[in-house]
C-alpha positions in Angstrom: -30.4 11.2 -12.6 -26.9 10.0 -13.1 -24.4 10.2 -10.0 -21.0 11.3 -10.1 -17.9 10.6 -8.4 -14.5 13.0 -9.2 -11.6 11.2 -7.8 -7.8 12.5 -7.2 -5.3 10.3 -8.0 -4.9 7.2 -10.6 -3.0 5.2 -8.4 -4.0 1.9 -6.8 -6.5 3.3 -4.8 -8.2 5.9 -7.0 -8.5 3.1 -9.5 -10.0 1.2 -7.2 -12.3 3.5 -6.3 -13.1 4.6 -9.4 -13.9 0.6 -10.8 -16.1 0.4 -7.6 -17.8 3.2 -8.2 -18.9 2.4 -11.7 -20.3 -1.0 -10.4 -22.2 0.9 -8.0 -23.9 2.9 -10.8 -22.4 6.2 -10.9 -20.5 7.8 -13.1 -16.8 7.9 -12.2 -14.3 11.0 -13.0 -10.1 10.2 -12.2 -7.6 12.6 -12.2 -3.8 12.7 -12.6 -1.7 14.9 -12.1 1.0 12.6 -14.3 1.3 12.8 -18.3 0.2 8.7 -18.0 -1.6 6.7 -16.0 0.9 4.2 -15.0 3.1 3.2 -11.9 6.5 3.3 -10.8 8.2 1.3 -8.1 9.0 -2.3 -7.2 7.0 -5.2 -5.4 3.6 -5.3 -2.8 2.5 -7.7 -1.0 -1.0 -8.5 -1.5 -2.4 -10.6 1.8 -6.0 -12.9 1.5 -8.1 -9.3 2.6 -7.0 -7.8 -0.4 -6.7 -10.8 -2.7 -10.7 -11.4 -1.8 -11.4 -7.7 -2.9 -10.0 -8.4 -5.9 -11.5 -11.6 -6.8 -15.0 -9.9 -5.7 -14.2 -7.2 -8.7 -13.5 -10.6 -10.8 -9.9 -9.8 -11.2 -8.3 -13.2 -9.8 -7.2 -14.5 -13.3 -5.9 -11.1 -14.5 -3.7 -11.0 -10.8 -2.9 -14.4 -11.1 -1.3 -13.7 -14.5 1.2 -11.7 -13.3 1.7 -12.4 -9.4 3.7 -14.6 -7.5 2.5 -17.0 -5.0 5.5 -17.5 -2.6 5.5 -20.6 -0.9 6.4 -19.5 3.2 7.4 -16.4 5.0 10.5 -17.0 6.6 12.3 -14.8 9.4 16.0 -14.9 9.6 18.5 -12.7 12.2 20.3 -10.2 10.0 22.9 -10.8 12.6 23.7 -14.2 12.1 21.4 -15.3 9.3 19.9 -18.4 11.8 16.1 -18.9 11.1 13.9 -17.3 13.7 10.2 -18.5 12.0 8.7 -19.3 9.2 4.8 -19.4 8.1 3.6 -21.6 5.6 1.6 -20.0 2.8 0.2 -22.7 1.1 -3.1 -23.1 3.2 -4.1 -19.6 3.2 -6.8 -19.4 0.1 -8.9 -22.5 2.2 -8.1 -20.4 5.4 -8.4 -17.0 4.3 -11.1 -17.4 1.4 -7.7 -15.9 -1.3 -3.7 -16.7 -1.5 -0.9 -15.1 -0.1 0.5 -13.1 -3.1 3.2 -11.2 -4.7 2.8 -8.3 -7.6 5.0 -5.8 -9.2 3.0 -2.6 -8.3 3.0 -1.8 -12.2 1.4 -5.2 -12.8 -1.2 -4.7 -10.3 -2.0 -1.0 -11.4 -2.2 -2.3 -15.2 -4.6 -5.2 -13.9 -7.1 -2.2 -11.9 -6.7 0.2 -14.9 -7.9 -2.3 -17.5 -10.8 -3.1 -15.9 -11.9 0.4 -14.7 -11.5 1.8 -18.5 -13.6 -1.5 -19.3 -16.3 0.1 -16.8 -16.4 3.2 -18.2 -14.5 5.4 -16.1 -13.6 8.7 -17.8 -9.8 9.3 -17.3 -7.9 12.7 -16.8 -3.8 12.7 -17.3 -1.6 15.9 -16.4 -4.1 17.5 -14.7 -3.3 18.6 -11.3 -6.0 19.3 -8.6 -4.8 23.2 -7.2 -7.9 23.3 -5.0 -11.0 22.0 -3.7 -14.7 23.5 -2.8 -18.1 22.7 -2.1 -21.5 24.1 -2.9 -24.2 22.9 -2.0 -24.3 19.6 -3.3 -22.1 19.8 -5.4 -17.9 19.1 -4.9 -16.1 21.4 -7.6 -12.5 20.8 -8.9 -10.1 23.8 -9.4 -7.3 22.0 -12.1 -4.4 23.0 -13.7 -6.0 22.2 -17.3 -9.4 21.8 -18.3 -12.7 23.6 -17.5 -14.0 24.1 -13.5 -15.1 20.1 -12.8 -18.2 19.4 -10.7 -19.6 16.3 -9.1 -21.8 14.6 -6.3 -18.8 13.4 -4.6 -15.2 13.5 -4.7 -12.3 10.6 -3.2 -9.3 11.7 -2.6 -6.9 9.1 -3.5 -3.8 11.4 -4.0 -1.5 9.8 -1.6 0.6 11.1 1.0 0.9 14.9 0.1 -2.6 14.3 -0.5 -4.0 18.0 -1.7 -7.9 16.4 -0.8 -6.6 16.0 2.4 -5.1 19.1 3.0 -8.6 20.7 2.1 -10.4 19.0 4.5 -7.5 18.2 7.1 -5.2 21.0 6.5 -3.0 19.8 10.2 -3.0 15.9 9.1 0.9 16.6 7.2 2.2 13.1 7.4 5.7 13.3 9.2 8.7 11.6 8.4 9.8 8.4 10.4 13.1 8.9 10.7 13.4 5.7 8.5 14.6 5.6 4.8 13.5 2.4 2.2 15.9 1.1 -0.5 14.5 -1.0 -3.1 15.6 -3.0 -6.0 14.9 -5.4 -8.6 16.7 -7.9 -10.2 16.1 -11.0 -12.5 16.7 -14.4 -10.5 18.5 -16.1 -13.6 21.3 -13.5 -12.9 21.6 -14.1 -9.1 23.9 -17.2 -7.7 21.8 -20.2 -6.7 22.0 -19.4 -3.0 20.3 -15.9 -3.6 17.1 -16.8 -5.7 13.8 -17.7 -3.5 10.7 -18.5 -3.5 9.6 -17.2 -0.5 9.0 -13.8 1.5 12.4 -13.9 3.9 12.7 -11.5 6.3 15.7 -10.2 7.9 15.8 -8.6 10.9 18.5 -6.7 12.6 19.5 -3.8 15.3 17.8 -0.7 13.1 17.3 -2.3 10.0 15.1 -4.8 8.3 15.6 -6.6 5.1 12.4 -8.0 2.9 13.1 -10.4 -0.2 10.4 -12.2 -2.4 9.5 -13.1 -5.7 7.7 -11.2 -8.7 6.4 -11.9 -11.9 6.2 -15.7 -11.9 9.3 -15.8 -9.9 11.4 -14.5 -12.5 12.0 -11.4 -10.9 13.2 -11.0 -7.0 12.3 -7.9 -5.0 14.5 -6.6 -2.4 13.7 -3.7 0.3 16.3 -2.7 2.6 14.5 -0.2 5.7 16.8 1.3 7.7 17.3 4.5 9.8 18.7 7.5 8.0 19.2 11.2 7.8 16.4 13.3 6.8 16.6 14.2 3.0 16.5 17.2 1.3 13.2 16.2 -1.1 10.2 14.4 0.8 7.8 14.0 -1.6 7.4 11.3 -3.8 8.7 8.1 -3.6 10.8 7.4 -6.2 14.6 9.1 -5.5 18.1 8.3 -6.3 20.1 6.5 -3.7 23.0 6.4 -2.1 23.7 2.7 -2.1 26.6 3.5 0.4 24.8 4.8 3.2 22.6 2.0 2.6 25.8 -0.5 2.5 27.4 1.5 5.9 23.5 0.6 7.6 24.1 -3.2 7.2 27.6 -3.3 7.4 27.4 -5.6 10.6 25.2 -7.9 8.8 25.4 -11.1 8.0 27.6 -12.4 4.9 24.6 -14.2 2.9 22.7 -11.4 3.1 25.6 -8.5 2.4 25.8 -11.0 -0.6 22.1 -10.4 -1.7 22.4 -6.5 -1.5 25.7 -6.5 -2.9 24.2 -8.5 -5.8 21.5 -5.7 -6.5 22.1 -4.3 -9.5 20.6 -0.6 -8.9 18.8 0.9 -5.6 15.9 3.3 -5.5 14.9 5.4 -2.1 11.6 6.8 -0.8 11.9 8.6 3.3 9.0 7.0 5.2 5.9 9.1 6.3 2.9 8.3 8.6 0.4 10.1 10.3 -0.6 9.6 13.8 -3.6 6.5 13.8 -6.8 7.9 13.1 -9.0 8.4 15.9 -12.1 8.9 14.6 -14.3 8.9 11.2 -13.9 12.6 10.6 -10.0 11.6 9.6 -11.7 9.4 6.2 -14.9 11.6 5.4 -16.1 15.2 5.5 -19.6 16.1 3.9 -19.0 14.8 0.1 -15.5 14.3 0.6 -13.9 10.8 1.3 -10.1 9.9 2.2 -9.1 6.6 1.3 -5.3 4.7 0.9 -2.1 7.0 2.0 -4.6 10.3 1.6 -6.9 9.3 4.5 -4.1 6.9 6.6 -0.5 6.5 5.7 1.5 4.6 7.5 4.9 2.8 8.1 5.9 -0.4 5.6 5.7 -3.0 8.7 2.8 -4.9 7.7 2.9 -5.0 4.5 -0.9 -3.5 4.1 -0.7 0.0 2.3 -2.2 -1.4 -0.7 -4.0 -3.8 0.8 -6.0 -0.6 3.0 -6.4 1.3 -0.3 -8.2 -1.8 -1.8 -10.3 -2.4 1.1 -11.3 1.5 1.5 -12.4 1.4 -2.4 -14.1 -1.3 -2.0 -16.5 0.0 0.8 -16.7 3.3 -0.4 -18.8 1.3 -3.6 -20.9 -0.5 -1.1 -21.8 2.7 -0.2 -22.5 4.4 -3.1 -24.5 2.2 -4.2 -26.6 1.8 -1.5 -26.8 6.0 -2.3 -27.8 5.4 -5.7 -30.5 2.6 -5.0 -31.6 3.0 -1.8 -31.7 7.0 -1.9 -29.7 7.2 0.9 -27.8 11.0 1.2 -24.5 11.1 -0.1 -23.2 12.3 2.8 -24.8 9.9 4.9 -23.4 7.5 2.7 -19.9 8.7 2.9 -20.3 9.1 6.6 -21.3 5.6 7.0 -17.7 4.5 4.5 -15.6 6.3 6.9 -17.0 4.7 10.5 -16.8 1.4 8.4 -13.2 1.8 7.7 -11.6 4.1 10.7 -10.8 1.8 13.3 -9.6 -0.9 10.7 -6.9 1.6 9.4 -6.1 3.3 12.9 -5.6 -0.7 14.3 -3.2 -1.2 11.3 -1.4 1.9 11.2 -0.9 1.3 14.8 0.4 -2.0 14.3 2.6 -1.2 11.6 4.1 1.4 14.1 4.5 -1.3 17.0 6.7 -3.8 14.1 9.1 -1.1 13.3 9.9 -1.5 17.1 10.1 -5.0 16.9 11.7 -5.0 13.9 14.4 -2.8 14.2 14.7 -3.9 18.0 18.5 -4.1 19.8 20.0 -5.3 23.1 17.3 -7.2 25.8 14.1 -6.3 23.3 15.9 -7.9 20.5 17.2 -11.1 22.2 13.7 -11.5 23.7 12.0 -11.2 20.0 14.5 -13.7 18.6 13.5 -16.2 21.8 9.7 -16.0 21.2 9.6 -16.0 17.6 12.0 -19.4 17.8 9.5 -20.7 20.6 6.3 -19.5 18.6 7.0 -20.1 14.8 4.9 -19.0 12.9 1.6 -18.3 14.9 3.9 -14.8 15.5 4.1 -14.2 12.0 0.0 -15.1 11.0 -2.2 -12.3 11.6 -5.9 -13.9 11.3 -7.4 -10.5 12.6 -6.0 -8.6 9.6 -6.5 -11.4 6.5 -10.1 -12.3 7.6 -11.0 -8.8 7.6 
């Protein structure tokens, strides 16, 4: 008999899950709350892990057509602008089995839809998931349109106000950070010479850091400003208007090139940042039929640059294991069992490190003068993290 998976969410991760799922052999089933399936936002970086889950789903070309491949990663004081570190990029698909990228997130989510709706998975638009129950064997979906939906399995890949999770995990509300993230956009061609690049630079400063790189064959440059802030008004979501002035007042003591880049920006866009504590155990990703993955199962902090990257990496086991379900007969909820003490300590290691960077990062007085005096004396074996990009 045919297997089925319902997943919440058409975002990076429930695509993901849902493409992996058809390759395993079941049937999948996305929903979206959203009249489209399509993405908003700026720029991700996509490190070797999640370039070689990609490439496994045979999606190298398609990423390659629209990424970026910057050529270093280059620390800089926001202070004084002097080079702190830089890493190399160039050596990392011989190193790391895939290349350091770049993507617009739209890019990337056009790239995973394609493919899924080549695979046969059935998609849902506008319809919300109001609540979640199981039976049996069986996972039923309460929606805001439609008929009651029933499957084998469900994913939860709803994001941070995750309903999924707040089925299984009704205390796991994400928190907020106490940090706020400005992004923008702008083409290159319209930026003075000094302000293009080719590379990922970081700037870091007293409660602030500053991330710059390319998109879209470098025609594009993506700049995120993360800086402490007053709790807004709206949480969810994370796609608000901004005021560009608090944001200016945060890196007012900053130095001139870089005041020159933001200044440059032509428009700025502002999600608060969430996180939940680490996970601390497999019960935090799975749950009978149920299975967490991306911001539903383990949000964190921006730090490392892996919310995407974990999303990928969590659809991609969850297909190993469904498939071993589906040929090898073992229970489903073995199965999902087995994806969630897989993944747990993976997440909970890089949620915890994204935590620890936003201390470094956004270090002042004696912490910061020490970060700046290792990272000149280390370069960039501070900045390469073969524990995460090996996987």
């Amino acid at each position: 008999m045919s297997l089925q998976i319902l997943i919440a969410g058409g975002g990076i991760g429930g695509l993901g899950a849902a493409l992996a799922a058809c390759r395993a052999g079941w049937a999948a089933c996305l929903f979206e709350q959203a009249e489209a399936f399509s993405e908003t936002g700026a720029g991700i970086q996509l490190g070797p892990n999640a370039g070689r889950v990609l490439q496994g789903w045979g999606l190298a070309d398609a990423l390659d057509r629209v990424a970026s491949r910057p050529a270093r990663i280059r620390v800089r004081s926001g202070v004084d602008g002097a080079e702190l570190a830089a890493l190399p990029l160039d050596d990392f698909a011989s190193r790391y089995g895939a290349p350091y990228r770049t993507v617009h997130r739209a890019d990337l989510h056009g790239v995973l839809l394609g493919a899924a709706q080549a695979e046969g998975a059935a998609l849902n638009p506008a319809t919300r998931i109001e609540r979640v129950e199981t039976a049996g064997d069986v996972v039923r979906l309460h929606c805001s349109a439609g008929p009651l939906r029933e499957g084998d399995a469900l994913a939860g890949a709803d994001g941070l106000w995750s309903t999924v999770r707040a089925a299984v995990h009704p205390d796991a509300a994400p928190r907020f950070t106490g940090d706020l993230a400005f992004r923008a956009l702008a083409l290159q061609q319209d930026l003075a010479q000094p302000l293009r690049s080719d590379e990922v630079c970081v700037w870091l400063a007293p409660q602030l850091h500053v991330v710059a790189y390319p998109l879209r064959g470098q025609h594009w440059l993506n700049v995120v400003v993360v800086a402490a802030g007053a709790k807004p008004q709206a949480l969810a979501g994370w796609d608000h208007e901004a005021d560009a002035t608090a944001m200016r007042s945060a890196v007012a003591g900053a130095c001139a090139p870089l005041r020159a880049l933001l200044d440059a920006m032509p428009a700025w866009r502002m999600w608060p940042v969430h996180e939940t504590a680490p996970l601390h155990g497999a019960d935090g990703m799975a749950s009978g039929r149920i299975a967490l993955l991306g911001d539903a199962a383990h949000p964190m902090r921006p730090y490392l640059a892996q919310g995407a990257g974990m999303a990928l990496e969590d659809a991609a086991e969850l297909g190993r294991m469904l498939a071993m379900a589906r040929d090898a007969g073992l229970p489903v909820e073995t199965a999902l069992r087995r994806y969630a003490l897989h993944r747990w300590e993976r997440c909970a290691k890089v949620q915890a490190r994204s935590q620890r960077n936003g201390v470094i990062f956004h270090a002042s007085g004696p912490l910061r003068v020490a970060r700046d005096a290792a990272m000149r004396v280390a370069g960039g074996r501070l900045l390469d993290n073969p524990w995460l990009y090996r996987g």
